[in-house]
C-alpha positions as CSV (number, residue, x, y, z in Angstrom):
1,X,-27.4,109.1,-97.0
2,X,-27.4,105.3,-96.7
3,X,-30.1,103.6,-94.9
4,X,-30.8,100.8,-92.8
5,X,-33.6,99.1,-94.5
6,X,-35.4,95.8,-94.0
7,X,-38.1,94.7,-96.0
8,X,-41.3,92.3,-95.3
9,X,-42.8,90.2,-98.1
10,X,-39.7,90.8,-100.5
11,X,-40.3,87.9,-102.3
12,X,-43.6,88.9,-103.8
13,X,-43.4,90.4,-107.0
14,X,-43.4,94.2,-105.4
15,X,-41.0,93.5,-103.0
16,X,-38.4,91.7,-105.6
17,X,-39.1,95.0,-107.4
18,X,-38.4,97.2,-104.4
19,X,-35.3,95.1,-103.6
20,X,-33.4,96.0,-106.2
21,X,-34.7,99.4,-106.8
22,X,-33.2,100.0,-103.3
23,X,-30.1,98.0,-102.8
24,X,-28.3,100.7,-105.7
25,X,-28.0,103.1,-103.0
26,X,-29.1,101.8,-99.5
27,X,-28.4,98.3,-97.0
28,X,-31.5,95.7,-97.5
29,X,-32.5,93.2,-95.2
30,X,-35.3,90.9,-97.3
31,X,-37.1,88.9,-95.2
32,X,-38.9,85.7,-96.3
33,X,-39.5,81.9,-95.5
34,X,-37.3,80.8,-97.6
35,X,-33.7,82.3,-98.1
36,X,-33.6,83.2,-102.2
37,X,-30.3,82.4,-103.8
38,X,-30.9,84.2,-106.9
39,X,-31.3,87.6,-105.0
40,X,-28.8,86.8,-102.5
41,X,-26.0,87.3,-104.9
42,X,-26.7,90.9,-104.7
43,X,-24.0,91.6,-102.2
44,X,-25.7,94.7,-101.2
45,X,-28.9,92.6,-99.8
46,X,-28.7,90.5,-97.1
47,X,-32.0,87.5,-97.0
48,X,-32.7,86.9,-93.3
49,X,-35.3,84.0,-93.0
50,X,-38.1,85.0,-91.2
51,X,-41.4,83.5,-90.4
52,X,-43.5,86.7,-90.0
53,X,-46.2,84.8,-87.7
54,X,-43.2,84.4,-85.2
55,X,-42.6,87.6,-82.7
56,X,-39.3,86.2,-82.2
57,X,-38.3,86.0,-85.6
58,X,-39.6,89.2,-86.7
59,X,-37.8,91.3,-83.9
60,X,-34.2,89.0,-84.8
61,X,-35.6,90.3,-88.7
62,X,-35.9,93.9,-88.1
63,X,-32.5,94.4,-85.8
64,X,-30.6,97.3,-86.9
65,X,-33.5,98.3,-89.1
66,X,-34.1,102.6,-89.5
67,X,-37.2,101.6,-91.7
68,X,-39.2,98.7,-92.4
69,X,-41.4,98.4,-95.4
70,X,-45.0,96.0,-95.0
71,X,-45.4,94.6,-97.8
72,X,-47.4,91.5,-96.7
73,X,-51.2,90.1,-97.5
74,X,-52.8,86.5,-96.5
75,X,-55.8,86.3,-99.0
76,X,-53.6,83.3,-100.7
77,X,-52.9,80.4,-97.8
78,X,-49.4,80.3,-97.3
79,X,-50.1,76.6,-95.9
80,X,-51.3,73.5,-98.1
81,X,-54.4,73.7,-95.5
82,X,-55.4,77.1,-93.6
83,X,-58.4,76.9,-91.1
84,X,-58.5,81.0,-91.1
85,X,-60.5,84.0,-92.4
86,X,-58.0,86.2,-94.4
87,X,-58.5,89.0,-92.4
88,X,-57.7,87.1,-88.9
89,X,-54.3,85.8,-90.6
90,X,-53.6,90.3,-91.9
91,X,-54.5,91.4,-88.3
92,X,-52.2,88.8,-86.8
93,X,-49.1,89.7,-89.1
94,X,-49.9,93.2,-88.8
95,X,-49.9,93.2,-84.7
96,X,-46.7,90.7,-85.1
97,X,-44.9,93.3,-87.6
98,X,-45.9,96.6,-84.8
99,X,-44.9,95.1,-81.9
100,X,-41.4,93.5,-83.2
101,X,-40.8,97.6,-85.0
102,X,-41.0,99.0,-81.9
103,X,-39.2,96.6,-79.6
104,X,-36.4,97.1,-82.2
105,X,-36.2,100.1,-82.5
106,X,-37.3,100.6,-85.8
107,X,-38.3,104.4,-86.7
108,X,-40.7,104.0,-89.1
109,X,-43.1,101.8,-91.3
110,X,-43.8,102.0,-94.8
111,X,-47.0,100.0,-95.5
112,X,-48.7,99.5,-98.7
113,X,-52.2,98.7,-98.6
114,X,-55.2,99.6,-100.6
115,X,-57.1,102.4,-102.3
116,X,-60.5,103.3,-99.6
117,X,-63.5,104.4,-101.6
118,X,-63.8,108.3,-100.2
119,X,-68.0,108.7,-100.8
120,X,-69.9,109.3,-98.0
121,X,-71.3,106.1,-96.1
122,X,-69.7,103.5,-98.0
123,X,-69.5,100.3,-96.6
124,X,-65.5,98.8,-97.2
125,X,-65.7,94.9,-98.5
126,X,-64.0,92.6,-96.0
127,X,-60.4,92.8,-97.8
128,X,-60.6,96.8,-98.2
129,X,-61.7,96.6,-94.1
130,X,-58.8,94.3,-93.8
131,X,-56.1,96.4,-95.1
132,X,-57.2,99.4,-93.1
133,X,-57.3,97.0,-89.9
134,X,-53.9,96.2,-90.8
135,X,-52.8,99.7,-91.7
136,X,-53.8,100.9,-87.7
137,X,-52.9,97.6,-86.0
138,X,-48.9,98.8,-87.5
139,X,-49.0,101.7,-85.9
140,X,-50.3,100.7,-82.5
141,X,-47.5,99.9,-80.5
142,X,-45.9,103.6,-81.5
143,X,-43.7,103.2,-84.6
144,X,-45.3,105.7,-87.3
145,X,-46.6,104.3,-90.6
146,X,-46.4,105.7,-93.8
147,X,-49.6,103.9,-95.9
148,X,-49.0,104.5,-99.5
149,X,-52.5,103.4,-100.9
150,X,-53.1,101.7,-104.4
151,X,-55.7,99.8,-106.5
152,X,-54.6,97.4,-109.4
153,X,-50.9,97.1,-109.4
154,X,-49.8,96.2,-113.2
155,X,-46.6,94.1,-112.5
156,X,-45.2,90.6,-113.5
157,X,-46.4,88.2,-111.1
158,X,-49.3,90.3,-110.1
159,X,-52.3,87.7,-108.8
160,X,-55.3,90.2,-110.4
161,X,-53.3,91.2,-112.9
162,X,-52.5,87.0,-113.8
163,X,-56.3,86.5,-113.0
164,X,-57.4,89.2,-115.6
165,X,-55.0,87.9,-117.8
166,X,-56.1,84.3,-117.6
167,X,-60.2,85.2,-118.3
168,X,-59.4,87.0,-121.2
169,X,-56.8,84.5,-122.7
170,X,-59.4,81.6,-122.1
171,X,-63.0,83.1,-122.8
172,X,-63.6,84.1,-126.5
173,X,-67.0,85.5,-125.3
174,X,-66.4,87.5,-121.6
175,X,-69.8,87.2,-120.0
176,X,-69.2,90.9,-117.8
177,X,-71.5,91.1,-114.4
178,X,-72.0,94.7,-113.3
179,X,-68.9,95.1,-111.4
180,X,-67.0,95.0,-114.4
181,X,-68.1,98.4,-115.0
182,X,-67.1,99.7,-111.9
183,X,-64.2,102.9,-112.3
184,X,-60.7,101.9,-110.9
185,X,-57.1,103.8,-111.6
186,X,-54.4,101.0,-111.7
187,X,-50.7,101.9,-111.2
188,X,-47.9,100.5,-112.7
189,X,-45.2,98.7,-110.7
190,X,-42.2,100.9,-111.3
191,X,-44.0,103.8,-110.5
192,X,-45.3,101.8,-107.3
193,X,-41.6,101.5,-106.6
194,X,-40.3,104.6,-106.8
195,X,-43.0,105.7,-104.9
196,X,-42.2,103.7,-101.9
197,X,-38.7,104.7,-102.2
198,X,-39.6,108.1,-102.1
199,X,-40.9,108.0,-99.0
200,X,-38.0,105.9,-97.5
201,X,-35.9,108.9,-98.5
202,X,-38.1,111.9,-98.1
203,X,-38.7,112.0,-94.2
204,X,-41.7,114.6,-95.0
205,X,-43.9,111.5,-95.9
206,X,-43.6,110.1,-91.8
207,X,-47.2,109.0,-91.0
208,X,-49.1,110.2,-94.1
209,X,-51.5,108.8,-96.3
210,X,-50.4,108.3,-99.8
211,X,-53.0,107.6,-102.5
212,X,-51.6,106.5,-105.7
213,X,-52.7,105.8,-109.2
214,X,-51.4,106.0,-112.8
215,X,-52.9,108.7,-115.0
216,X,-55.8,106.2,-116.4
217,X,-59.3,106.0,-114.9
218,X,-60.7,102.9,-116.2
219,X,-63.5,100.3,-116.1
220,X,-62.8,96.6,-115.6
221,X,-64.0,95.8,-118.7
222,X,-62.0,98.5,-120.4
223,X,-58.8,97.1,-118.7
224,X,-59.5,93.9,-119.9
225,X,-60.3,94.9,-123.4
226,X,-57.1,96.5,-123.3
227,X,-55.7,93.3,-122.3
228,X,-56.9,91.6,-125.0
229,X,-55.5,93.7,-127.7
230,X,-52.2,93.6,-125.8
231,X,-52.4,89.8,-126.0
232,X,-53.8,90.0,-130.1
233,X,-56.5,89.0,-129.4
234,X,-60.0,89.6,-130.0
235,X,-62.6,89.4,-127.5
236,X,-66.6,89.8,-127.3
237,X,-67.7,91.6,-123.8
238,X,-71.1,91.2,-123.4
239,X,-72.8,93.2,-120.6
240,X,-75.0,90.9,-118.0
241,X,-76.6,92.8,-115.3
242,X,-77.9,90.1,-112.9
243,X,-74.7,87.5,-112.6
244,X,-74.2,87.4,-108.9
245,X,-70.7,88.2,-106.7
246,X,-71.0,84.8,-105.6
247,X,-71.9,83.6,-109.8
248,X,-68.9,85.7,-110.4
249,X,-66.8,84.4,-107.8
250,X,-67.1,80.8,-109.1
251,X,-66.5,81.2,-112.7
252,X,-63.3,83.3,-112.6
253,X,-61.5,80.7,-110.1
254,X,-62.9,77.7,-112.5
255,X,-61.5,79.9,-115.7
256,X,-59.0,81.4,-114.7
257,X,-57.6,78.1,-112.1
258,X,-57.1,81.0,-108.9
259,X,-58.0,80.2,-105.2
260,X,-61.6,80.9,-104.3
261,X,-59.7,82.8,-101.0
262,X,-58.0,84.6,-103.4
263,X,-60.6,85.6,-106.1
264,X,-63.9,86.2,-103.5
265,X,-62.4,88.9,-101.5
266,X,-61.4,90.7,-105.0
267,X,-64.6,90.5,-106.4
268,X,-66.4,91.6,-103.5
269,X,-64.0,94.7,-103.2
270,X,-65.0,95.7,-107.4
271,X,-68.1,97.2,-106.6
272,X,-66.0,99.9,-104.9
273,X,-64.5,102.8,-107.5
274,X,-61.1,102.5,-106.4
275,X,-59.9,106.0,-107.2
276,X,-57.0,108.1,-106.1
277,X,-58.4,111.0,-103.9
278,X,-55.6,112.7,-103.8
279,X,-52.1,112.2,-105.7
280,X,-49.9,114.7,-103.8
281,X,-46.5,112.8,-103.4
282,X,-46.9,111.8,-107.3
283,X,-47.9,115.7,-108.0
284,X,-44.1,116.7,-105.9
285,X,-42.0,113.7,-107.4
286,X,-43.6,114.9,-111.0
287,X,-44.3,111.7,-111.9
288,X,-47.8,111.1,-113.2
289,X,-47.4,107.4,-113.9
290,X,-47.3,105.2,-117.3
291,X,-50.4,105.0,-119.4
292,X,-52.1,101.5,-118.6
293,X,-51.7,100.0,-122.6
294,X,-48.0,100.5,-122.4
295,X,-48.3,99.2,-118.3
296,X,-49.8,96.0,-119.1
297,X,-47.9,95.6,-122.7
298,X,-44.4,95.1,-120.3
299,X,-46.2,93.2,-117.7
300,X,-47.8,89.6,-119.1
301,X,-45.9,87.0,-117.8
302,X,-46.7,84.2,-115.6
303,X,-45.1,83.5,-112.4
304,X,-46.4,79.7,-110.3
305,X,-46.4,79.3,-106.9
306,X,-45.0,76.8,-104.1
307,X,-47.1,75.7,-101.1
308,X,-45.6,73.5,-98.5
309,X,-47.4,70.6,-96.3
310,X,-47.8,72.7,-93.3
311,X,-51.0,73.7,-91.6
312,X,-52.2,76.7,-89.8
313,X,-55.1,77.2,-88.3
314,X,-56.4,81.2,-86.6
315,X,-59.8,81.8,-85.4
316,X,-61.0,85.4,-83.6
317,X,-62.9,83.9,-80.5
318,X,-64.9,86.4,-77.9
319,X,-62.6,88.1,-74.9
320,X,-64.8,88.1,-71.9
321,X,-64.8,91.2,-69.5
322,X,-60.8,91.8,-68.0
323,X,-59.5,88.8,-69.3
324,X,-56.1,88.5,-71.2
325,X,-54.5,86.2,-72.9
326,X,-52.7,84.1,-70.3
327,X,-56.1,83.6,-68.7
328,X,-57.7,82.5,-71.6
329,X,-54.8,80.0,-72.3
330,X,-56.1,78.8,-68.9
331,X,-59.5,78.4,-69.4
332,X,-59.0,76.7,-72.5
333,X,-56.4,74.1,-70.7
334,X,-59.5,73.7,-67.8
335,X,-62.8,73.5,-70.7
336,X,-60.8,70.9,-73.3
337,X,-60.7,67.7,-70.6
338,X,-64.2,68.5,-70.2
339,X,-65.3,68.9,-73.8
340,X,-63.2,66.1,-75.7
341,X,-64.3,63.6,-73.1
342,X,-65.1,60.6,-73.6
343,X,-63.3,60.1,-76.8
344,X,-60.3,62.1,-76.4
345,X,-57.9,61.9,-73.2
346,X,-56.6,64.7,-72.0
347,X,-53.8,64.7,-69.5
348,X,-52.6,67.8,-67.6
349,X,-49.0,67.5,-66.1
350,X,-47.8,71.2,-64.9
351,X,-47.0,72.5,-68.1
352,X,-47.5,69.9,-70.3
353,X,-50.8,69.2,-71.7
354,X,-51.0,65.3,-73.3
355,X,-53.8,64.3,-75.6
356,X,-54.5,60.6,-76.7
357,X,-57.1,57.7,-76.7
358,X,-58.3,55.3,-74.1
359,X,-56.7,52.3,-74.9
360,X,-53.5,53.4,-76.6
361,X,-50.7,54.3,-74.0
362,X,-48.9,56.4,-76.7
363,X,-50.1,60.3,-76.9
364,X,-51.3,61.7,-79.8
365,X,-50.1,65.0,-79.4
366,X,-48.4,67.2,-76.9
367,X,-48.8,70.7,-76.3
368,X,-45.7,72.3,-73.3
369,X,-46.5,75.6,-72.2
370,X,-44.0,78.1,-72.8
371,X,-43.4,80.8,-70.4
372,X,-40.8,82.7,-70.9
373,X,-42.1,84.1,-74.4
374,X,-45.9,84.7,-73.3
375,X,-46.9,88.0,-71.4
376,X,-50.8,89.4,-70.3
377,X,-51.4,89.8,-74.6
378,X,-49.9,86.4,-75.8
379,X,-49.9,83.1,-74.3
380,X,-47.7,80.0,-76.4
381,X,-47.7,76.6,-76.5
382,X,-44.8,74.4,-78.0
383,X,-46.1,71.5,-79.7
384,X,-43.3,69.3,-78.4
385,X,-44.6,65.7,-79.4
386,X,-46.8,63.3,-80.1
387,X,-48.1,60.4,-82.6
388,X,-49.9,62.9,-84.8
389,X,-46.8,65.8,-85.1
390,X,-44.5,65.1,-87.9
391,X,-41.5,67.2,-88.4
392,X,-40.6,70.0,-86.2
393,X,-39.2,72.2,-89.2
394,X,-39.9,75.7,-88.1
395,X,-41.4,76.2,-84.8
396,X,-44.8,74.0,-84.0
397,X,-46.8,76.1,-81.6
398,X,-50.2,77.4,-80.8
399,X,-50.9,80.8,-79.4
400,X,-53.9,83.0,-78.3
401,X,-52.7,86.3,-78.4
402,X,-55.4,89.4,-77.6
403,X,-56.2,91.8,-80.4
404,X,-55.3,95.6,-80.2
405,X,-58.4,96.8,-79.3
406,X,-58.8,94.8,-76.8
407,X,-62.1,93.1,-77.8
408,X,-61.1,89.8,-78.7
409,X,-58.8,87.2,-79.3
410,X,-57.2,85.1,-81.6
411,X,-56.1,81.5,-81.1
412,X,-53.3,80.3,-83.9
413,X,-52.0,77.2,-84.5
414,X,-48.3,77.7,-86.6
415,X,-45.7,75.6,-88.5
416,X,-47.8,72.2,-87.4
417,X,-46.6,69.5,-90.1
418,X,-48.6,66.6,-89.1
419,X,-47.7,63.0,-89.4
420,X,-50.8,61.5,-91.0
421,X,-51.3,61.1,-94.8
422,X,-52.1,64.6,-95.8
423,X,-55.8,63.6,-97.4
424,X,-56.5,62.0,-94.0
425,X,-55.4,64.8,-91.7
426,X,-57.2,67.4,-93.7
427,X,-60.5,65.0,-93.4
428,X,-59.9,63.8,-89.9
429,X,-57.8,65.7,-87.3
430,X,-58.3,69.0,-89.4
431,X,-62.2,68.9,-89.0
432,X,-61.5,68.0,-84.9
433,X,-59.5,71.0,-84.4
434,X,-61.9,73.5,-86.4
435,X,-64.5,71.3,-84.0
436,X,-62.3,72.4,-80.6
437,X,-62.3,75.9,-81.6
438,X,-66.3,76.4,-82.2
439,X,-66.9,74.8,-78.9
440,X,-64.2,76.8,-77.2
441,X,-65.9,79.7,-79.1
442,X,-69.2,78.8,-77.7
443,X,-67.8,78.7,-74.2
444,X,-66.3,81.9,-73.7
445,X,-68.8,84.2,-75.7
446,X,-71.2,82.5,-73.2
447,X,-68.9,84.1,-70.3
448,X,-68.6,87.0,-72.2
449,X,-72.3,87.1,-71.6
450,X,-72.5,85.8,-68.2
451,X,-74.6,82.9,-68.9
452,X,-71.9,80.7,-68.0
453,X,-69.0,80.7,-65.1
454,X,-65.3,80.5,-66.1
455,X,-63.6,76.8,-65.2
456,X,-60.4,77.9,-64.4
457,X,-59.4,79.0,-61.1
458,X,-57.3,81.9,-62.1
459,X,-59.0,85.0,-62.0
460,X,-59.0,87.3,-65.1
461,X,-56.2,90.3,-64.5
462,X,-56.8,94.0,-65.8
463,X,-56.0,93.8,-69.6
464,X,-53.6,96.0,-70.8
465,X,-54.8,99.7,-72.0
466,X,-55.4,99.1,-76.2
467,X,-52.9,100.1,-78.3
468,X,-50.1,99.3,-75.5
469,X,-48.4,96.4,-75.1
470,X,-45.7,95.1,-72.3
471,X,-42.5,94.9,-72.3
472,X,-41.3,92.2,-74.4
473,X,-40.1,88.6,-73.3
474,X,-36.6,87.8,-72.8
């Protein structure tokens, strides 16, 4: 039976895989940023363009979807500058990606996320955290989610495959810190891929946990001397017992030319054995996996990457007691006349919110309130003009928008393309905003503590019950 599927993150190198795989026998929605005329010709897939941080967006993206595949990670900034921890930017998408499934009907989610060390007390690295925060935040507003679970995925275009790649290509001598020998069971990417599609067709696998893994238990330093005799060549791995995470962290994104957002959060997850617990869907579909020599024979080639000048900007601030979103965006409209003063002007005209200097007539920037997308969980703001905005390609906004548990929430600035020489906003108006956001920080985890009395006149509302959310704007 043909279904209705729509994928998120199709242009990474799973999702092209996963695309394909699928559109033999099924209808495919792919949803990226950017429309891709290569995989568009595939009449059998249609490319919606979708910018996942939208709501909006993402519910036009998943219409007429029966199941919607996750496929989506933020530890490399899709922005040429992102003031955000990794994590903040998963949760956000993840929320985003729940609440649009279920306001569209969509019956189920297929997420894949990472392998969770299963010995007793172990305490999960921020990115292993991060996929599981992701992973619950899906299934929150009611859709059920299928999380099929991997380590190492041995694929062209693969970042730690690329990475691990790269460090044995360029270092004649691998200098290997103790979480090189750490035990992991990398998968390969077709078997990743039928694996997913497994579970699209085999309704049995609705809101299970999948662990997968190719038949191989290996170290990191056995995969990369693998590697190396993959790529001919002929390596020298000498064990070094007291090289740092942070040591570690510095000399593979020097080597190997990754993003130190990309590369810490991996390393800090390799002291973990990242180890299938237990293969049960592999075990029914009788498929064990390829043997990682012949994996990573197929897989090394290098794939680059685009970034546009666009910045975004999401900080997790303190929620004090019965607040919500809308009264937050309140508070923060009352506290940032008093806090920018005297050096920043800020004007408030109903819903428009003017920023500029005293002596220049012209505003800097201009922030209109936007009403009829915000509920109790998620207050917007257009960013509708100003000196400082540049284009408005996408849609220029900033948000606070209250986390699923309840507990806190997170203010985002999307899309923003400012007007200034790029090496002057990201040294100027960059630093100002990250400046706003620890003071606004300050302020409301001093409420939060009741050292300090809210500004704004509206008083807080009962926040919604966690893991419920309202009825969605028209």
């Amino acid at each position: 039976m043909s279904l209705r599927i729509v994928i998120a993150g199709a242009s990474g190198f799973v999702g092209r895989a996963l695309v394909r795989s699928l559109a033999e026998r099924h209808d495919i929605g792919a949803l990226g940023r950017r429309a891709s005329a290569t995989a568009a010709k595939d009449g059998a897939v249609e490319w919606r363009r979708c910018d996942l941080f939208s709501l909006s967006e993402t519910e036009k993206g998943l219409v007429g979807c029966d199941t919607a595949f996750y496929l989506v990670h933020s530890m490399q900034p899709s922005e040429r500058l992102t003031q955000a921890r990794f994590e903040d930017l998963d949760l956000l998408l993840a929320d985003n990606f729940g609440r649009a499934a279920a306001s569209s009907g969509v019956r189920r989610i297929i997420y894949l996320g990472g392998l969770v060390p299963h010995e007793a007390g172990a305490e999960l690295s921020t990115h292993l955290a991060s996929r599981l925060e992701a992973e619950s935040a899906l299934g929150r507003h009611g859709v059920p989610v299928t999380a099929v679970r991997a380590g190492l995925v041995v694929g062209a275009g693969g970042s730690s495959l690329r990475i691990m790649t790269r460090l044995v290509q360029r270092l004649p001598v691998m200098v290997c810190p103790s979480w090189t020998g750490t035990r992991s069971q990398p998968i390969d990417l077709e078997d990743v891929v039928a694996i997913l599609a497994r579970c699209a067709e085999d309704a049995e696998t609705t809101g299970r946990v999948c662990d997968v893994g190719g038949p191989d238990v290996l170290t990191y330093r056995e995969m990369m001397r693998e590697t190396a005799r993959a790529l001919g060549k002929r390596r020298v791995f000498v064990p070094v017992p007291f090289v740092t995470v942070g040591l570690s962290r510095l000399w593979v994104s020097v080597v190997t030319g990754s993003p130190k957002a990309l590369v810490a959060p991996l390393i800090r997850s390799l002291r973990h054995p990242m180890v299938a617990e237990d293969r049960w869907l592999q075990k029914r579909m009788e498929r064990p996996g390829k043997p990682f020599a012949e994996s990573v024979r197929g897989a090394l080639r290098a794939e680059g990457r685009t970034r546009t000048q666009t910045a975004r900007s999401v900080q997790r601030l303190p929620l004090p007691a019965r607040a919500d979103a809308e009264w937050v965006a309140g508070e923060y409209m009352a506290w940032l006349p008093r806090f920018l003063r005297p050096f920043v002007r800020v004007e408030l005209h109903g819903l428009l919110c003017r920023f500029g200097v005293r002596g220049y007539s012209q505003p800097l920037l201009e922030l209109t309130r936007t009403t009829a997308t915000s509920d109790p969980t998620r207050a917007r703001f257009e960013i509708s003009g100003g000196r400082l905005a540049g284009s408005h390609i996408g849609s220029p906004r900033l948000e606070f928008r209250t986390t699923p548990d309840g507990e806190s929430v997170l203010a985002a600035i999307h899309d923003y393309h400012p007007s200034l020489p790029w090496w002057i906003y990201a040294n100027s108006q960059a630093h100002l905003h990250a400046f706003v956001m620890w003071g606004f920080r300050r302020h409301l985890g001093r409420i939060a503590a009741g050292s300090a009395e809210p500004i704004s006149t509206r008083e807080p509302a009962s926040r919604p019950t966690p893991g419920t959310s309202p009825s969605p704007p028209a």
